[in-house]
C-alpha positions, 0 to 999 in steps of 0.5 A: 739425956739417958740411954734408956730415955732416948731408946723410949722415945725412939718406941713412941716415935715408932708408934706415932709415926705408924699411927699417923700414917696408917690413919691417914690411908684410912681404916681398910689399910689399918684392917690389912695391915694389922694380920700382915705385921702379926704374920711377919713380925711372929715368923721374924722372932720365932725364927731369926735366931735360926737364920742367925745361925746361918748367917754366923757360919758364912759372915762369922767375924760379925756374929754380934751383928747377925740377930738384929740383921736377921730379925728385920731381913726375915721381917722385911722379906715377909712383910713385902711377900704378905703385901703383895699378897693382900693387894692381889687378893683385895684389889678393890677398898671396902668402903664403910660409912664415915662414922666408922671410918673416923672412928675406926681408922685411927683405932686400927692403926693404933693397934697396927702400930702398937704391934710395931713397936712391941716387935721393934722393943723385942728386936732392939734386946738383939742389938750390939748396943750398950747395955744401958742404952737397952735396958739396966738389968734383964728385970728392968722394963723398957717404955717406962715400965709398959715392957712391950718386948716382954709381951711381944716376947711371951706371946710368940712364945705362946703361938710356938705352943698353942697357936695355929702353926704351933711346934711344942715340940720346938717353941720359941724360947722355951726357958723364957730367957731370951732377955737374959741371954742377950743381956749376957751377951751385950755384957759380954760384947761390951768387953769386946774391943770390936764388933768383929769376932776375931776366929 
């Protein structure tokens, strides 16, 4: 079994499992859960590389490891916080007929789960893997040609110039390279004979 095809199926088992779970907690959850993942997700790529940074300056002997640590402590963080936040505010369930529900439910949580992997794809570009265990080249296209890391990637890149917390000034992958540097970067650390970076 390849690299890539084992990297696919961990998406789809990504989606499956969000899926499955958000639709059981019925379509309320799915409605709350949607806008908290959008949130956290978009803050942990748009600023992981910035806490990156921070982190390269106090534990620099694991720089290849700090992206992906930073991109899902950012997450983690934000998401707890806008949990909490949501269960405060929505103490009580809205109820909906049972049509809507049925229907409803299983739609929202799809969308909730198609969020998580395009974030999960564009967070696995950061990791100190192989590069064929991501993907071939920069070009090539993950999930079976569907790309939910470029999608992901272009449409936080689109909220850092137009969106409601836009920066133009400072948006987010402003040369569209960020597949391309960490590809660079997975050639370069497979060259490596240790994750720790030697200063």
């Amino acid at each position: 079994m390849s690299a890539e095809l084992i990297t696919s199926l961990l998406l789809v088992g990504v989606f499956a499992a969000v899926t499955v779970s958000l639709s059981l907690q019925g379509l309320w959850t799915g409605l709350v859960t949607i806008p908290n993942l959008l949130a956290a997700a978009t803050v942990a790529t748009a600023w992981h590389g910035v806490a990156a940074a921070w982190l390269d300056g106090l534990l620099g002997s694991f720089t290849h490891r700090l992206d992906l640590l930073a991109i899902w402590a950012i997450f983690a963080v934000v998401m707890l916080l806008l949990r909490e936040v949501t269960d405060r505010v929505s103490r009580h369930r809205v109820v909906f007929p049972p049509l809507v529900e049925r229907i409803g439910g299983p739609i929202a949580a799809a969308v909730a789960a198609w969020i998580m992997v395009a974030f999960t794809a564009a967070s696995i570009q950061t990791a100190p893997w192989p590069v064929a265990a991501v993907q071939r080249t920069p070009e090539s296209r993950m999930l079976l040609g569907i790309s939910p890391d470029r999608k992901w990637l272009q449409f936080v890149r689109g909220s850092s110039v137009a969106g409601p917390f836009a920066a133009p000034s400072t948006p987010f992958d402003p040369k569209a390279d960020f597949l391309v540097r960490h590809a660079q970067r997975r050639i370069g650390l497979e060259r490596e004979t240790s994750l720790r970076v030697n200063r």
